[in-house]
N, C-alpha and C positions, 0 to 999 in steps of 0.2 A: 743596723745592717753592717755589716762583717767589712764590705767590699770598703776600698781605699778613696771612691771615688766622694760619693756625697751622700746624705741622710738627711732624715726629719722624723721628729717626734710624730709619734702617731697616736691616735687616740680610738681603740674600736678597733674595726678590722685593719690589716697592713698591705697595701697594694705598692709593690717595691718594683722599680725599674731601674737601668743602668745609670748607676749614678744620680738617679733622681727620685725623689718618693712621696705619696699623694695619700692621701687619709682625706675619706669620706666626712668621716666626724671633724673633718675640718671647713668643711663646705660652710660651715658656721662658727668661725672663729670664738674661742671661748674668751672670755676677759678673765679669765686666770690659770695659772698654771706658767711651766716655767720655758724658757726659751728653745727649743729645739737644738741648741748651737751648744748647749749645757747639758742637752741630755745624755748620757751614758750607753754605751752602744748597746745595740739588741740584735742575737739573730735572727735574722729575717725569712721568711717565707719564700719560697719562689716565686722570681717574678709573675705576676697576673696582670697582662697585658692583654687587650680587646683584641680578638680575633681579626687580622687581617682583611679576612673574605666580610666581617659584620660589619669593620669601618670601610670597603671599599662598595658595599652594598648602601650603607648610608650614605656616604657620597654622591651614590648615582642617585637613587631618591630625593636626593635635594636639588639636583641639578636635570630635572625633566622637564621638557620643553611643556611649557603653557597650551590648552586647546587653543587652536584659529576657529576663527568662526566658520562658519561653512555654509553662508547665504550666497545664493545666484541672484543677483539684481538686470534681470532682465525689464524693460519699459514694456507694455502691450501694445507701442504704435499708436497711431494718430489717424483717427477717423477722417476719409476724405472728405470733403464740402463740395459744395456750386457754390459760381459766383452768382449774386443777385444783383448787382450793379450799385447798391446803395452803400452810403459811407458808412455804415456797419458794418454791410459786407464786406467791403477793402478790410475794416480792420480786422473781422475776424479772421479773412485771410494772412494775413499779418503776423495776428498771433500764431495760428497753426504753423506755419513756418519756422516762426520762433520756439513753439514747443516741440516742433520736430528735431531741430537743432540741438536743445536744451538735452532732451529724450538720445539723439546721439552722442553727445557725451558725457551721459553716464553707461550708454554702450560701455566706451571707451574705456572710463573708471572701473566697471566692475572687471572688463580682459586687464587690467590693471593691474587689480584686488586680485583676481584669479594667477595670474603670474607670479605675483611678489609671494604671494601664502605657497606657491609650490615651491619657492624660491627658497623660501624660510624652510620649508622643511626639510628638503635636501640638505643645504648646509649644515644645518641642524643633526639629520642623521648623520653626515659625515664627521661632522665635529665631535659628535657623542661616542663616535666608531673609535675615534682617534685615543678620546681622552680617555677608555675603556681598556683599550690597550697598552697604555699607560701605568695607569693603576692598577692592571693585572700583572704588568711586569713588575712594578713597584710593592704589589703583596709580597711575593714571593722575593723578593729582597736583590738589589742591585749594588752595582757600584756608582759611588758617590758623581754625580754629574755624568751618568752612559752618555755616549753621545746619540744613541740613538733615540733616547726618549729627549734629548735635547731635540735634532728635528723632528719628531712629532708632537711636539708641543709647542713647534715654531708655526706646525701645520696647523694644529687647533685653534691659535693662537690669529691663522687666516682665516678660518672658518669662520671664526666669531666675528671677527674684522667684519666678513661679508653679510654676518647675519645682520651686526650693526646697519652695514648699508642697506640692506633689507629694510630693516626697519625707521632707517632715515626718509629713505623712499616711499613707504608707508605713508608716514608721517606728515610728507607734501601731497601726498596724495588726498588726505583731509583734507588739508585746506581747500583742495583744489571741488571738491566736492560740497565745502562749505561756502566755494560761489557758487554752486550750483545752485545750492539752496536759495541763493540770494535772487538769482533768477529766476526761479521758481514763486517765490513769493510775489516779486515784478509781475508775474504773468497772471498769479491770479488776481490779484488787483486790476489787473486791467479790463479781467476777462468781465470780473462785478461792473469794474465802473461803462464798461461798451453798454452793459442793459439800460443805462441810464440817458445814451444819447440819444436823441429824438430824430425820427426820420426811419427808424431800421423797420424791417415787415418782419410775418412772423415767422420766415424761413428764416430770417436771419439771430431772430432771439433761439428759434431751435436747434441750429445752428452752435450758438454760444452756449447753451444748455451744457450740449455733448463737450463743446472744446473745455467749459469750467470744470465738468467732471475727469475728465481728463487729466487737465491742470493738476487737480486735488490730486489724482493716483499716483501721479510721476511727484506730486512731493512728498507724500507718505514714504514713497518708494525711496527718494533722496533722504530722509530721516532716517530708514531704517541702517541704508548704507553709511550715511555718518557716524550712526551710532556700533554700529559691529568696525568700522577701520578705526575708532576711536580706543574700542575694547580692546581689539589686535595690539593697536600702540603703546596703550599701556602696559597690558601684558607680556609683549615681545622687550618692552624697555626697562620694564625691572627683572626681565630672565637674563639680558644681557646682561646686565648689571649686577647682579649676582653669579653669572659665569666670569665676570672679571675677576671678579674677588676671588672665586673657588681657583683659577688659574693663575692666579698669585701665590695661593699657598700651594697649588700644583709644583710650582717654579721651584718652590724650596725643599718641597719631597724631592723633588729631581735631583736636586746639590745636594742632600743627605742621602740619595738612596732607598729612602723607605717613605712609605704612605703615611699622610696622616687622614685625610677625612673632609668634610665641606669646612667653609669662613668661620670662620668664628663669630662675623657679622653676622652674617646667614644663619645661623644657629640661632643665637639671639633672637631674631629676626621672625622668625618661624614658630619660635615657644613665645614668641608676645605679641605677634601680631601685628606690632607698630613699628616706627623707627628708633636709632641709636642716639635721639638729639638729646643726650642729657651730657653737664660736666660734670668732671669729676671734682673739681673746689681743691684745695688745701688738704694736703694729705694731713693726717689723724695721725696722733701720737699713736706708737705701735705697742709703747709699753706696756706687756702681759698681755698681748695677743699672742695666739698660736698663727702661723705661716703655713698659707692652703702650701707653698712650697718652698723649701729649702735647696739652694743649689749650691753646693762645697766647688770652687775651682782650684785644688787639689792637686791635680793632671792638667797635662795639653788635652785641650780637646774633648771635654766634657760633653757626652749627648745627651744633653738633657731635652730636647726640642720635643721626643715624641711623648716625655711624660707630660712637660710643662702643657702640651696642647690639649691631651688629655683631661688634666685636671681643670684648664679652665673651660673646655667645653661641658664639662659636666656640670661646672656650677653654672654658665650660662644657662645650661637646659632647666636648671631649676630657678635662677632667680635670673630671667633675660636682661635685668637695669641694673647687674652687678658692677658695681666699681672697682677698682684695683688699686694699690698701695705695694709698688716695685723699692726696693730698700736694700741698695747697697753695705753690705757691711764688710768692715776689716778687723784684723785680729790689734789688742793694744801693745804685745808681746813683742818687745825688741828693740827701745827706744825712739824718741821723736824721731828721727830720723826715717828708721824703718818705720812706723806708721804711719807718716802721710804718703810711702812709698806704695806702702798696700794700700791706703782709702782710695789713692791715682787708679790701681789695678783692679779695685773692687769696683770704682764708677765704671771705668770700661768694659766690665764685665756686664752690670747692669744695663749699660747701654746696648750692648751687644745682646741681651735676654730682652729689652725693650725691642730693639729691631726685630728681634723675634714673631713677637708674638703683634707688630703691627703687620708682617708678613701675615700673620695667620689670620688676620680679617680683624682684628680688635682695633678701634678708633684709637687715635691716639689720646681723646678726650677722654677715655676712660682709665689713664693709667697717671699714677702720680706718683712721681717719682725722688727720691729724698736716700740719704745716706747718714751712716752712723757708726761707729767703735764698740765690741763687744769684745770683755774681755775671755769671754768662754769660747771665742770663736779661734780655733786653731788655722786655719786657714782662708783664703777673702773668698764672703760669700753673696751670695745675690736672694732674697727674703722676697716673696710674692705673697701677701696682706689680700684677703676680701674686706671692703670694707664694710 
């Protein structure tokens, strides 16, 4: 690449951005071949950069809210009785009372379930409104920190606040249903053990008949609501969870002005199916490996952010349990003195392409980070290793 800023060897097609550059056929590091930092310039192709409108389209596709479920738990009431005077009668009376009781508060639960699930989805639409216009500004390219997408991303930023408490309140509201159930089970046992006392007539066993049957529906009925506010909860609690992370790398399009796309987590995430709990261990010698990326700090102010994010969300999309191997390098060119002035310059550089890219939803457990001296290297640079 011709340009002053930074290069990488490339192997196969050449996808070249400002200052920073990403080869396909590197998605799979070769174990030979010679260091990028040595290789001999090449001119490059015009940049080939994802279309704006494709990464702000994939963004919203990963960030759609989960279905609610959309049961109405209404109880069918409680069959009236007569008294018969006998101590069965009293307790069947008893009970009916109690299941009338029981039966109005899951009234109560489901005006509950039905508020919160509207509740979620307004904020939701709102939130989605916000962060849409956002990313539409941010396609079409801004200045670095607008402040106007700064407060609408302080608004979004409440939306989700609220959808959390949506879904906090949810959340108690299981439990609160999971007494229910607990009284529920109390009543039918009671209802079995009344046939057993002795003295009752048989207005009174038919009587209990109806109340057992009863019993049974309103617990059906509390099972099914347990199990759909249980679904909600989970669903609502890893949507959130994954719109924090997309509105973290939000945060950092905002300060550079330009779009990148969903978490890097969430990426992952999505192409495996499972969670990020792996470590990364002891970074691997790099010697005669190729660098999914090479960043030259050359210039102030190198933008390498939207290539770097690029590069690794494509290899997550291929290999979700990819490791990383971040590798500070400095030039040896200048005596001791000036080299350990640049290894200082190259760690911080590194650090600062680490802060990066934990912005961009990547664990920190996935990146291992170590520094080295190259004498082909003209300038200090920052090496991104698949491992």
């Amino acid at each position: 690449m011709v340009s002053t800023g930074l290069r990488t060897l490339l192997v196969g097609a050449l996808l070249a951005l400002p200052a920073c550059s990403f080869s396909e056929d590197s998605l799979w590091p070769s174990l030979t071949g010679e260091d990028p930092a040595g290789a001999p310039e090449t001119a490059a192709k015009p940049a080939a950069q994802p279309a704006p409108a494709a990464a702000a389209q994939s963004a919203a596709a990963q960030t759609t809210q989960p279905a609610l479920g959309d049961g109405n738990f209404q109880p069918t009431g409680v069959t009236p009785g007569q008294a018969t005077g006998t101590f069965v009668g009293k307790k069947v009376i008893e009970l009916r009372a109690e299941l009338q009781r029981l039966q109005g508060q899951i009234s109560q639960h489901n005006s509950q379930l039905q508020k919160l699930r509207g509740g979620l989805v307004a904020n939701s639409q709102r939130y989605h409104g916000t962060i849409a216009a956002v990313n539409a500004r941010l396609q079409v390219g801004t200045t670095p920190g607008n402040p106007i997408l700064v407060q609408q991303f302080r608004s979004a930023q409440g939306d989700l606040d609220r959808l959390a408490q949506d879904v906090a309140s949810m959340n108690g509201l299981a439990g609160n249903v999971g007494n229910s159930s607990t009284m529920s089970s109390f009543l039918s046992e009671s209802a079995k053990a009344a046939f057993a006392v002795s003295g009752a007539i048989d207005e009174d066993h038919r009587q209990l008949a109806i109340l057992e049957d009863e019993v049974n529906r309103t617990d059906v009925l509390i099972d099914r609501l347990l199990k759909e506010v249980s679904n909600d909860v989970r669903r609502q609690t890893n949507y959130v969870s994954t719109e924090r992370a997309n509105l973290n790398l939000l945060s950092t399009g905002i300060k550079s002005g330009e779009i990148y796309g969903g978490s890097l987590m969430n990426i992952a995430m999505a192409n495996s199916g499972t969670g990020m709990g792996i470590s990364a261990g002891a970074p691997l010698n790099t010697a005669g490996r190729r660098p999914l990326v090479v960043i030259r700090f050359d210039r102030a102010n190198v933008p390498y952010q939207q290539a770097l994010y690029n590069a690794v969300s494509r290899v997550l999309e291929k290999r979700p349990d990819a490791v990383f191997d971040l590798v500070a390098v400095a030039p040896t060119s200048g005596g001791q003195a000036r080299v350990a002035l640049n290894s200082n310059k190259a760690r911080r550089h590194s650090e600062n392409v680490l802060r990066s890219l934990i912005e961009m939803g990547l664990p920190p457990a996935r990146i291992a980070v170590s520094a080295k001296t190259a004498a082909q290297a003209r300038s200090n640079e920052v090496h991104l290793y698949l491992r």
